[in-house]
C-alpha positions in Angstrom: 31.0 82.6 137.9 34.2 80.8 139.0 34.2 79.2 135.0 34.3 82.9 134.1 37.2 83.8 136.5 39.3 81.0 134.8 38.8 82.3 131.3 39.7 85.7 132.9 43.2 84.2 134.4 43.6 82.1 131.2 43.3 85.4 129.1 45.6 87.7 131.5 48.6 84.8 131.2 48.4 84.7 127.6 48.4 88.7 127.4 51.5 88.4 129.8 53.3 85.9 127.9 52.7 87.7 124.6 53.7 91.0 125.7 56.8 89.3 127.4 57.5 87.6 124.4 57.2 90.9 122.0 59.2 92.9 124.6 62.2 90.1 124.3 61.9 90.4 120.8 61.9 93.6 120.4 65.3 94.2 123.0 67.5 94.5 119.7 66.8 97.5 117.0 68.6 98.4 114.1 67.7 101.6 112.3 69.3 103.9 109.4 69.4 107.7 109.3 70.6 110.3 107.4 71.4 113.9 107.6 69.2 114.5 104.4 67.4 113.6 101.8 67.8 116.0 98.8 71.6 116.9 98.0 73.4 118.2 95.1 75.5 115.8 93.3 79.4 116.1 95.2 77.5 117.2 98.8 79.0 114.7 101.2 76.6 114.0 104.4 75.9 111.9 107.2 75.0 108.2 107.2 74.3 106.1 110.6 73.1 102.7 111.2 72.1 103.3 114.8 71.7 99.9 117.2 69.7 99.9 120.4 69.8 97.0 123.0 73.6 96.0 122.5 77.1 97.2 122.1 78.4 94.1 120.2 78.2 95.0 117.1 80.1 93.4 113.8 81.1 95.7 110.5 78.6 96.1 107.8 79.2 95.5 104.5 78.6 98.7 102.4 79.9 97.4 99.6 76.7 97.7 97.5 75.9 101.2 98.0 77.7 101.3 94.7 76.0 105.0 93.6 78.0 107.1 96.4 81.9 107.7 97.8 81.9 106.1 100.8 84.1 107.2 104.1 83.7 105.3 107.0 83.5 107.6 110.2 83.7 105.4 112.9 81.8 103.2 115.0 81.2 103.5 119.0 78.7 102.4 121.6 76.2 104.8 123.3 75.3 102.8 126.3 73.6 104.9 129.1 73.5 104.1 132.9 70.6 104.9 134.9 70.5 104.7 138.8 67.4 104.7 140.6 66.0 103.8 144.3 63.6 101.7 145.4 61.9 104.3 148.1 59.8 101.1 150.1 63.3 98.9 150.7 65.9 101.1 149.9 67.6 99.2 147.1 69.5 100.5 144.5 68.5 99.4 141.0 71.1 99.7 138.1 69.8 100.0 134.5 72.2 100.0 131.5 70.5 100.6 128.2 73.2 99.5 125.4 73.2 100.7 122.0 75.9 101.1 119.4 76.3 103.6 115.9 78.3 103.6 112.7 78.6 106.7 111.3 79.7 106.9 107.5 80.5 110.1 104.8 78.3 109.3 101.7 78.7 111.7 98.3 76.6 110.7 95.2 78.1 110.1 92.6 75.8 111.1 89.7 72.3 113.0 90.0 68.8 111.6 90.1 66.5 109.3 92.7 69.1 107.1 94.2 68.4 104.0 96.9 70.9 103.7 99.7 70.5 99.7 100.0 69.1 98.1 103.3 72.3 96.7 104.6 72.4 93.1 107.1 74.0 93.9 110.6 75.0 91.1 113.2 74.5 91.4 116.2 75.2 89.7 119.2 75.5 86.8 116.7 72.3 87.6 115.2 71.6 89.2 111.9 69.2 92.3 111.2 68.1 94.0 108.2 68.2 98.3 108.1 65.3 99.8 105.7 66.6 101.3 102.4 66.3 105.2 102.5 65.7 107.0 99.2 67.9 110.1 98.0 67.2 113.0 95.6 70.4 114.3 93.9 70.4 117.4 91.8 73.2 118.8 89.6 74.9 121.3 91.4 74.9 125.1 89.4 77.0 128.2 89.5 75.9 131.1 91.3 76.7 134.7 90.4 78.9 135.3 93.5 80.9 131.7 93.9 82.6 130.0 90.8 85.0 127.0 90.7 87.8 126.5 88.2 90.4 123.5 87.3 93.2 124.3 85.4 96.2 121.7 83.6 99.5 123.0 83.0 99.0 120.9 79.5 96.5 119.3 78.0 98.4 116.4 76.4 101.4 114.8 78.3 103.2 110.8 78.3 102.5 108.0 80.8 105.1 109.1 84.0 105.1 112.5 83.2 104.0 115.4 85.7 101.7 117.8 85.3 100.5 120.7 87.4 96.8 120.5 88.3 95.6 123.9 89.9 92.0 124.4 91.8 90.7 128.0 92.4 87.8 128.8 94.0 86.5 132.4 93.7 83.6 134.0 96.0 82.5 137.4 97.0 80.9 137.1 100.3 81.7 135.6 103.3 81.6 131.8 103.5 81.9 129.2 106.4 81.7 125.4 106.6 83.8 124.9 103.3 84.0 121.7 102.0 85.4 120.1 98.7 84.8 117.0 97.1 87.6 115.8 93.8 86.3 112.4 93.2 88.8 111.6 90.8 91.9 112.3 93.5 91.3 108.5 94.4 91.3 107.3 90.5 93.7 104.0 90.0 94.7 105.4 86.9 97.0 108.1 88.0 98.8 109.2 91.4 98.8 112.9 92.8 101.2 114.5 95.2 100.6 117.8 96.9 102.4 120.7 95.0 104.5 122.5 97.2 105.7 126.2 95.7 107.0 128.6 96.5 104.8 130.9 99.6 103.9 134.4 98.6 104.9 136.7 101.6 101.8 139.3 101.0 99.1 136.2 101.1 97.6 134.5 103.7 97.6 130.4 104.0 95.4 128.0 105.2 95.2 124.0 105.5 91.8 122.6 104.7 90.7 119.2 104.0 90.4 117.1 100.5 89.8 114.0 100.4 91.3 112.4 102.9 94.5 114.8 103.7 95.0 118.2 104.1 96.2 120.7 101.7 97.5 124.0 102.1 95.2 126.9 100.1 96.2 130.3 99.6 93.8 133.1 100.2 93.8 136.1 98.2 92.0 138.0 95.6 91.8 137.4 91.6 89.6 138.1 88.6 87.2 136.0 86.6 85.2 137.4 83.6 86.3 141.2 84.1 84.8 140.6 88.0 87.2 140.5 90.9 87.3 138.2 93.6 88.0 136.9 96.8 89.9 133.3 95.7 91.4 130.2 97.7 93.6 128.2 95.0 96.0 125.0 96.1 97.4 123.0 93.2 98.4 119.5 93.2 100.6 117.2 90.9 99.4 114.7 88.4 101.4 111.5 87.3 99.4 109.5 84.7 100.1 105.7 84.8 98.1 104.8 81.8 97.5 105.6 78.3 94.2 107.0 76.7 92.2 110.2 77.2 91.1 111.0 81.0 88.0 113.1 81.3 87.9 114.6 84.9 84.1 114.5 86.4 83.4 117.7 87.6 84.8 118.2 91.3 82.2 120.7 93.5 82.9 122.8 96.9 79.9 122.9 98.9 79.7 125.5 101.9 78.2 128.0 103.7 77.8 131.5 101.9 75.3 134.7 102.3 72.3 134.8 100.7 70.6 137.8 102.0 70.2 139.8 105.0 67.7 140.7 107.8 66.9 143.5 109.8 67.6 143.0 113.4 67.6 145.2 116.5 71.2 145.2 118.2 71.5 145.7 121.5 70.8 149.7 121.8 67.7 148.9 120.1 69.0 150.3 116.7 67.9 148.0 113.3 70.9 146.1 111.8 71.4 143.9 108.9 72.0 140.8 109.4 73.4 138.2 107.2 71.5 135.2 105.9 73.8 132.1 105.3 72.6 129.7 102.9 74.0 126.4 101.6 75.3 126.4 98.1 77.2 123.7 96.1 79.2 125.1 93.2 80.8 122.7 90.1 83.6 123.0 88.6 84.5 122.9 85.0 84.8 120.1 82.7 88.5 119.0 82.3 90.4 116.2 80.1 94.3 114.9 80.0 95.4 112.9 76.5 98.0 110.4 77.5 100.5 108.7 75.4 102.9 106.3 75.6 106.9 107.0 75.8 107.9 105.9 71.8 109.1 102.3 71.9 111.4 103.2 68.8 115.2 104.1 70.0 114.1 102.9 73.8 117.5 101.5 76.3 117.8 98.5 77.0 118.2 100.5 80.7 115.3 102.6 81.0 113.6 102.4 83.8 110.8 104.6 83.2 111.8 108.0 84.2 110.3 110.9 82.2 111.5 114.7 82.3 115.1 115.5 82.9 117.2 114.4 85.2 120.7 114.7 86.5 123.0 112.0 88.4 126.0 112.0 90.5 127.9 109.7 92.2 130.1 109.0 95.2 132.3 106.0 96.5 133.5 105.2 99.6 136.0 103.6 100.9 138.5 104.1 97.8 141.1 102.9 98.6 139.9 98.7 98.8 141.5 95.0 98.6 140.1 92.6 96.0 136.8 91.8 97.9 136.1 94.6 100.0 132.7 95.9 99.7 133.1 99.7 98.4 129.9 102.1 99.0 128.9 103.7 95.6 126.2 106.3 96.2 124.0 107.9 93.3 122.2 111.2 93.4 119.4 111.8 90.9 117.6 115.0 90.5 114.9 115.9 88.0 111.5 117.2 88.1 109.4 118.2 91.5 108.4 114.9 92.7 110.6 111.8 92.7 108.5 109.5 94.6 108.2 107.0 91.8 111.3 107.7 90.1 113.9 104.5 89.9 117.6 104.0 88.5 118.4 101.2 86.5 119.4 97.5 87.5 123.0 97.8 88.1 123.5 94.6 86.6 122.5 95.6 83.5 125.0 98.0 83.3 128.0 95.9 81.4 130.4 98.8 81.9 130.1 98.0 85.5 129.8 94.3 85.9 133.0 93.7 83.6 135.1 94.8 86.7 132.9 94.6 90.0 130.3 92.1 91.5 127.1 93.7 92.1 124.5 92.4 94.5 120.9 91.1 92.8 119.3 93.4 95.3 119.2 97.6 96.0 118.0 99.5 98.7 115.3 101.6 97.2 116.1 105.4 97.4 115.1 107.9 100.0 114.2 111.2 98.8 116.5 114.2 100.4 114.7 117.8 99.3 115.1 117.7 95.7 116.8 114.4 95.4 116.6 110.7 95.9 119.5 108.8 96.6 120.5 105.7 96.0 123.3 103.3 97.8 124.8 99.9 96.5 127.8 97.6 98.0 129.9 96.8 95.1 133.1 94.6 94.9 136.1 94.4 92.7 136.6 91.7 90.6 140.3 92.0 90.5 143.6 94.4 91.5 143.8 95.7 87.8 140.8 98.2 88.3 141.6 102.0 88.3 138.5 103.5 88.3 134.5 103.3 89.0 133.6 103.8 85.3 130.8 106.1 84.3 127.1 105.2 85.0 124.3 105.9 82.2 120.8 106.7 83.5 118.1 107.2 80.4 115.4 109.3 80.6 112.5 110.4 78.1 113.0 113.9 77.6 109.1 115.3 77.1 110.7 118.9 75.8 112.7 117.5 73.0 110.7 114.2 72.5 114.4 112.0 73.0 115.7 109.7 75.0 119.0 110.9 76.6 121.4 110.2 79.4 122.8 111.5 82.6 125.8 111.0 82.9 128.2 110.4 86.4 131.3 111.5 86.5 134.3 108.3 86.5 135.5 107.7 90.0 139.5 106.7 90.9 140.0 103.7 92.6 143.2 101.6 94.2 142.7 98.2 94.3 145.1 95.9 95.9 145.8 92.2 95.7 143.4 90.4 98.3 144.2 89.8 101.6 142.7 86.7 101.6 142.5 84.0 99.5 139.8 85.4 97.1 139.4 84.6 94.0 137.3 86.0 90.6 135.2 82.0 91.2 134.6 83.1 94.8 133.4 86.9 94.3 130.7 85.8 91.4 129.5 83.0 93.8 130.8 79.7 91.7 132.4 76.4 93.2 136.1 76.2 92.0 137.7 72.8 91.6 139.2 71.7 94.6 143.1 71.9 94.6 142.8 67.9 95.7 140.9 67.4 92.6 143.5 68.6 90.3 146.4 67.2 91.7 144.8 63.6 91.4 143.7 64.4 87.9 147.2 64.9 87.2 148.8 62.3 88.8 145.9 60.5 87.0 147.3 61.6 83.5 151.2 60.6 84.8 150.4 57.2 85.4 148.4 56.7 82.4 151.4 57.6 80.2 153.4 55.3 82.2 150.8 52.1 81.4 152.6 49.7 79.0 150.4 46.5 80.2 149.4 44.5 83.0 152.9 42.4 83.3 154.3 46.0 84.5 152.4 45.8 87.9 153.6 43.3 90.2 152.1 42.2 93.5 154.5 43.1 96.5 152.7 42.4 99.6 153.7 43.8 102.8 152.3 41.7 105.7 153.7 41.2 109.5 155.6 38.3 108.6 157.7 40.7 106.4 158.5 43.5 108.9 158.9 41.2 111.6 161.6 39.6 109.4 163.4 43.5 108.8 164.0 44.9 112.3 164.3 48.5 110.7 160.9 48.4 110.0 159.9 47.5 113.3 161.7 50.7 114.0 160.2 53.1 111.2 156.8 51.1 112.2 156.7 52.4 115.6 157.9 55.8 115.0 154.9 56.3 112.5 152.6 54.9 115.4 154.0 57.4 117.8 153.6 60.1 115.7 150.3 58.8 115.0 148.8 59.0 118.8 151.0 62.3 119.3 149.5 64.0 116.6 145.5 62.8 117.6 146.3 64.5 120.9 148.0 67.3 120.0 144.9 68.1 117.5 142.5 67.1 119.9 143.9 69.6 122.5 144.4 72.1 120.3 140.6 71.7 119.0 139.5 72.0 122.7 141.7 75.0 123.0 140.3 77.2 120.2 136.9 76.3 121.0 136.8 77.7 124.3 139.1 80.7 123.0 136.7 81.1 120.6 134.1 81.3 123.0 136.2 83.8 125.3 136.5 85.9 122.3 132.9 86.2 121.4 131.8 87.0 124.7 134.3 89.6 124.7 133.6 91.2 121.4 129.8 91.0 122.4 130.9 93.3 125.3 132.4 95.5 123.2 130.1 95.7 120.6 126.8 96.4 123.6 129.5 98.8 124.6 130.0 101.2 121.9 126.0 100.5 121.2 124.7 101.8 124.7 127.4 105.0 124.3 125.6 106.3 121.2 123.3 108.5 123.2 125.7 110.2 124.9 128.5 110.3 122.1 130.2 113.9 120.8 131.2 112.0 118.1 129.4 112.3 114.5 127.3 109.4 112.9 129.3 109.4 110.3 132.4 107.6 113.6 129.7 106.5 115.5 128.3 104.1 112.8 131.8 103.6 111.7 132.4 102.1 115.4 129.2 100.1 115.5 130.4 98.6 112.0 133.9 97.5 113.3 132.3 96.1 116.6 129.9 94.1 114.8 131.7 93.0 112.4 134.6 91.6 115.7 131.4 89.9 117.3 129.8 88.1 114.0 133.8 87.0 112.9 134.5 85.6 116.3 131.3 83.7 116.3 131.8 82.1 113.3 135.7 82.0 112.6 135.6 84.3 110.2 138.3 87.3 109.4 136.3 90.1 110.6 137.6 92.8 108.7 135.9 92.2 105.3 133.0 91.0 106.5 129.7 92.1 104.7 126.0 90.6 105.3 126.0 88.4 102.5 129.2 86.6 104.1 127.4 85.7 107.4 123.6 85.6 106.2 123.7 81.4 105.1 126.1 80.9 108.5 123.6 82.4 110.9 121.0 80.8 109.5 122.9 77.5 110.1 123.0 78.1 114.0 119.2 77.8 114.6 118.9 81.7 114.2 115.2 82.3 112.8 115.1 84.5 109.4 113.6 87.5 110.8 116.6 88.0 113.0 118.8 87.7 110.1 116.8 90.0 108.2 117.5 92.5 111.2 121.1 91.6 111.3 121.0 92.5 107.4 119.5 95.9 108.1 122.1 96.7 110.6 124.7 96.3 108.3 122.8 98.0 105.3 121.7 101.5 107.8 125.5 101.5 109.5 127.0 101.1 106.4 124.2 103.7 104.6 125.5 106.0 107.5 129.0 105.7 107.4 129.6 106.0 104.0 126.8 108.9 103.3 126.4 110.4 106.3 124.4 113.5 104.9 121.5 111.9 104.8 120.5 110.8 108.1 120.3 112.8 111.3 121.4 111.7 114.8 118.1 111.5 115.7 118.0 108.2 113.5 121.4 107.0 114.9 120.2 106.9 118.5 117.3 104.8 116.9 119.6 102.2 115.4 121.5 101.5 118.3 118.5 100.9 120.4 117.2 98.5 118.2 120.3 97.1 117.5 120.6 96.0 121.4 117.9 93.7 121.3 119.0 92.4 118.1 122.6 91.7 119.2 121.4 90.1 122.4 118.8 87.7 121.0 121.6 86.5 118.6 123.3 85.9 121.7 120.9 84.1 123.5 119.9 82.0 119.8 122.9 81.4 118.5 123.6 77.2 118.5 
């Protein structure tokens, strides 16, 4: 009996250990679901990989659920607190069940029996494997009441050029949940922007999603096939970047619409019909874009890739400049709808230009202003003979006549004095001129070479202590020089101490100044166009007194190599650089900034100017 009662015990222990041990393993689950199973090919819906017994929870991969668009939703834990009581001691017992889901948009991308892939996820540093779920995907088909059209302002166009894509979608009944998926929005071979026309004042707007922004759809009514419709049409602007025939895959809405209805009793007991709401996906039509090149044949040397036709003009400022001052020259370009892409040429290509005026390697890129992008560059004149900024060139491919051809700016008038400084045409283009030492010994070189008969002509004088000892004037003339000598060390070496700390005065002054006029902006009446003027001068007064330079030519590229010699890192440069570049942007085109972005400049020109204070060795 008691060898019984052992086995008994033996058994219950092994029963406890193995259900432990399965309850320990089984803490951590990891499970995918889906919203469905049978979809129409472009019907988006719900993936989750759902995780119970933890909240720490790294990314999966997706990568290889290469049959469907994937959007990723977002991820967040579901942990859940419960709170009980122990009734026989009173004790409150806390229970926190953990569990984390990922939540992701898939959309197949072709019909048939398609396998969402089981997919690893780690957690808590371990790694777990999902189950694969299987989907059905049918083709999508029209429907009497709900079409979907696409329609191309042409049907042949050149790499750059823009052409008007426009989506309608025409129903008959009431719809709800609305939803549509344009694969192709996201293709690497073009770009799109949102078209933005002109609003009809008897129609009625709304913003819905695509993709993943929003466009703005106007409702109203239209005609397909001799049948009218309710329609909601937005349009949006294609920009090829590559050559070769584009076939569109058919783009679908998927939504809500009424199929039917059903008698109900309202609430005075009368029958009513009710609407039945079904869910339908509708295709669109098959669409195709032929893309050529722009003709090699007759292309400038300048082109930088614009396509349409444009129109430039310019603007300088100040005009009125020594040799060396930096002169503002501002270039408008107008063209076609959307200029996000569009680009002027390098400057330095521009021979016209260059003959008279150094141009810097680098250009802001432009900032689009309505219609326009505008374009700024410091330029310099080479010399005090130059009467004019000349006219600029700007080619374009024009798609109507099948040409290249040029805007044109208009010449500008420009005084240009002698320099102020020493500045010369070796200085301004950045080369090392020959050292005014150099030449004189080159020539006193050539002097004594023309005087060489042969060695007899030298002879050895020396001039030793015995000899001015022996000559009491040149005891005299001896000690004057070593006077002179000793007056002049201390004289320099006062004068060196003298400056320094002046200059040290001075740039603690200037800093004042220039924190000053910074801190005002806020509160300033005056315009950006004098406020950034201010900020300019000030800045200019605090960089020249920190590194002896004459402050009122100063430009970035004068100070850039300096600062970086006084142990200031290159990201604080780069924001000194950006100051000058937005305060001279400002002064010299004020139009295109508003004083919103002013007050931003000087507070983050504070902190700049002070850590170049606190840096600066």
């Amino acid at each position: 009996m008691k060898r019984c009662r052992n086995c008994f015990i033996v058994i219950l222990l092994y029963a406890v250990c193995t259900a432990a041990f399965t309850q320990s393993d089984r803490q951590i689950r990891v499970e995918a679901a889906v919203e469905k199973t049978r979809v129409f090919t472009g019907e988006s819906f719900v993936y989750q990989i759902q995780v119970q017994g933890s909240d720490k929870v790294e990314a999966p991969d997706v990568s290889a659920f290469t049959d469907f668009d994937v959007t990723f939703l977002g991820g967040d834990s579901r942990n859940t607190t419960m709170i009980s009581q122990d009734l026989n001691t009173g004790k409150v017992i806390q229970n926190i069940k953990y569990g984390y889901v990922c939540q992701y948009r898939l959309t197949p991308k072709r019909a048939g029996t398609l396998i969402i892939p089981e997919v690893m996820v780690t957690v808590a540093g371990k790694n777990y494997m999902t189950r694969a779920i299987q989907i059905t995907v049918s083709e999508p088909e029209e429907v009497g009441d709900y079409k979907f059209r696409i329609n191309l302002s042409k049907n042949k166009c050149y790499v750059g050029e823009q052409v008007k894509m426009t989506f309608t979608w025409y129903f008959s009944q009431n719809v709800r949940n609305v939803e549509f998926n344009i694969s192709f929005l996201s293709d690497s071979r073009m770009s799109f922007e949102t078209a933005v026309e002109k609003k009809d004042p008897n129609a009625k707007y709304y913003t819905i999603p695509v993709g993943n922004k929003q466009v703005e759809a106007m409702y109203g009514s239209g005609s397909l096939g001799g049948k009218s419709y309710n329609i909601l049409t937005f349009s949006e602007i294609l920009i090829p970047g590559s050559i070769g025939t584009i076939n569109f895959p058919k783009a679908t809405v998927s939504f809500e619409g009424v199929s039917g209805y059903r008698k109900v009793r309202d609430f005075f007991m009368g029958e009513v019909n009710q609407p039945v709401y079904s869910r339908y996906v509708i295709p669109s039509n098959a669409a195709a874009l032929s893309v050529r090149d722009v003709p090699s044949a007759g292309r400038p040397f300048t082109y930088s890739g614009l396509v349409g036709r444009y129109t430039v003009s310019a603007a300088a400022a100040p005009l009125e400049v020594s040799v060396g001052d930096p002169v503002t020259l501002t270039l408008t370009l107008k063209g076609p709808a959307y200029l996000k892409d569009a680009d002027i040429p390098d400057l330095n290509k521009i021979t016209s230009l260059t003959k008279d005026f150094k141009i810097p390697s680098e250009m802001a890129s432009g900032k689009i202003t309505g219609n326009t992008k505008v374009f700024t560059q410091t330029i310099r004149a080479l010399h005090d003979e130059v009467k004019q900024i000349p006219v600029i060139e700007i080619p374009y491919f024009n798609t109507a006549s099948g040409k290249y051809e040029f805007a044109r700016t208009q010449a500008i008038p420009l005084k240009v004095n002698p320099a102020r400084d020493k500045v010369t045409i070796m200085d301004l283009k950045g080369e090392a001129a020959p050292s005014e030492m150099g030449r004189e010994v080159e020539v006193w070189k050539e002097g004594i070479a023309h005087n060489y008969e042969d060695m007899d002509v030298i002879i050895n004088r020396p001039l030793g202590a015995a000899v001015i000892a022996a000559n009491p004037a040149l005891i005299v003339v001896s000690l004057l020089l070593m006077l002179g000598y000793v007056a002049l060390v201390v004289i320099f070496k006062f004068k060196l101490f003298g400056l320094a700390g002046g200059s040290a005065v001075s740039s603690k002054k200037y800093h004042s100044g220039l924190l000053k006029v910074l801190k005002s902006v806020p509160d300033s009446k005056q315009t950006t166009e004098e406020i950034c003027g201010a900020i300019l001068e000030k800045l200019r007064q605090y960089l020249g007194s920190k590194l002896n330079l004459n402050w009122q030519s100063i430009v970035f590229k004068d100070v850039e190599g300096a600062l970086m010699e006084h142990a200031l890192d290159e990201d604080l440069v780069k924001k000194i650089g950006l100051l000058f570049k937005d305060c001279e942007s400002v002064h010299y085109a004020p139009g295109l900034f508003k004083r919103s972005d002013v007050d931003e400049l000087a507070l983050n020109a504070i902190g700049t100017i002070n850590l170049v204070e606190r840096n600066f060795k």
